[in-house]
N, C-alpha and C positions, 0 to 999 in steps of 0.2 A: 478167812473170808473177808473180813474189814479191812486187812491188810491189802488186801485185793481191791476193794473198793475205794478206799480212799489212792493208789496208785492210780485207776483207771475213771475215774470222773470225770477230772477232764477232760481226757479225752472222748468220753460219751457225751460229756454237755460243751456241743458247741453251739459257736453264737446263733444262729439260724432254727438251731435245734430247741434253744431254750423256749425262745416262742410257742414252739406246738407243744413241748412240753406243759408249757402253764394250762394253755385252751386243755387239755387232755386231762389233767390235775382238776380243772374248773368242773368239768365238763361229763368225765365219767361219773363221778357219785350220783348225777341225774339223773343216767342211763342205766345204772343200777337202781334205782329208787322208784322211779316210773314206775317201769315195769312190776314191779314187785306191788307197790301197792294199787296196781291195775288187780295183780291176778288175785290178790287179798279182796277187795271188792266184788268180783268174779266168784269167788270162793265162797264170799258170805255170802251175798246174791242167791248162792246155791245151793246154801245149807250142806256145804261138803264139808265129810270128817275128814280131810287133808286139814281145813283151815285151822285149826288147832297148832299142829304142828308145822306148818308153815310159818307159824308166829315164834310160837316159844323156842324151835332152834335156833333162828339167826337172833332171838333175844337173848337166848341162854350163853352165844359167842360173844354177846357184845359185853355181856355183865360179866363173862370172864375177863376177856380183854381188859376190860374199865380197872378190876383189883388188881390185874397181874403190875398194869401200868403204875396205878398209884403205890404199889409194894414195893414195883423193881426202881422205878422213876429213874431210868438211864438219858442220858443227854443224846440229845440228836445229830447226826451227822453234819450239820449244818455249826455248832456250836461246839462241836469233841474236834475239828480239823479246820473251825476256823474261814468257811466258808460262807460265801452270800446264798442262802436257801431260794429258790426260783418263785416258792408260793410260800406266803407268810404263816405263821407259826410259832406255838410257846414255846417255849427251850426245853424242856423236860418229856418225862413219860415217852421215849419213842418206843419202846419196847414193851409187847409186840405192834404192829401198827393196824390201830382199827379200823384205819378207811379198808386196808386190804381183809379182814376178817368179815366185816360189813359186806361186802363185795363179794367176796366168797361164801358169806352165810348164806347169803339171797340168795345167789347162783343154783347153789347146791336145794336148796329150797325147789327153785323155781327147775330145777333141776327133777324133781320127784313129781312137780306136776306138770309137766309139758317138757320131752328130751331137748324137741328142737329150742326152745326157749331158755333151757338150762344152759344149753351149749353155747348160744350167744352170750348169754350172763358170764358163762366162764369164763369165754377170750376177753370178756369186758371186764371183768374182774385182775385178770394176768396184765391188765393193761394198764389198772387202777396201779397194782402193784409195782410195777415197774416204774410208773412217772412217780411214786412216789420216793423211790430210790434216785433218780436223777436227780428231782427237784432239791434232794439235798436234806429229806425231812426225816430221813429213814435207813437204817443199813438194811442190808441184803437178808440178814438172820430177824428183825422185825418184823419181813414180808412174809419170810419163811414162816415165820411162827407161829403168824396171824392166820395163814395159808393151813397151816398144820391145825391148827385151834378149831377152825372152823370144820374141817374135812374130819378130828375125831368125831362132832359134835353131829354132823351129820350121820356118820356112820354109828353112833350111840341109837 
């Protein structure tokens, strides 16, 4: 699968493309985040017994995330193939990748209290994932991971 990835980058990241790429990279962790602590506030607001667990899953993916990264500390795509990364970043810990785990914590979250709301969080989430893969910060099994991290964690 990195074999694959690094073959096919270029040809994914062309010049035109990289622009919307960055705005998208900038731009989704917003649209994830908003919303999420809208419905948090919402939630306390309302003294719902959701708001509990709306909190501690996507915390409980992130503090996975946080060890697995400082354990494994694999280099990033950007730095293993010698490439200019689109949006800036340390060299280390890409694996798994938190912006995407983040992203799909929420989702899934926000996924339990509101369908239609979950559903947009997802496609926004898939979106996080992928510009993070072009912009060069991340392989393909990072997003997977992070992807996979978050969806046990919900389903626990």
């Amino acid at each position: 699968m990195e074999k694959f990835y690094q073959n096919n980058l270029n040809y994914i990241r062309q010049h035109h493309l990289d622009k919307i790429c960055v705005v998208i990279a900038k731009i989704t962790p917003y649209l994830t985040a908003a919303p999420y602590a809208l419905t948090l506030l919402i939630l306390f607001i309302n003294h719902s017994s959701k708001l509990l667990l709306t909190i501690i899953k996507p915390l409980s993916s992130f503090l996975i995330v946080t060890l697995i990264r400082k354990l494994y500390n694999r280099p990033r795509p950007c730095m293993t193939f010698n490439i200019e990364p689109l949006v800036g970043h340390k060299t280390g810990e890409s694996f798994p990748s938190r912006h995407t785990v983040s992203a799909f914590a929420i989702a899934f979250a926000l996924l339990n209290i509101n369908i239609h709301l979950g559903i947009i969080a997802l496609f926004i989430a898939c979106i996080v994932g992928l510009s993070r893969i072009i912009c060069a910060v991340h392989f393909i099994s990072d997003v997977l991971c992070g992807f996979l991290i978050a969806l046990i964690i919900y389903l626990i």
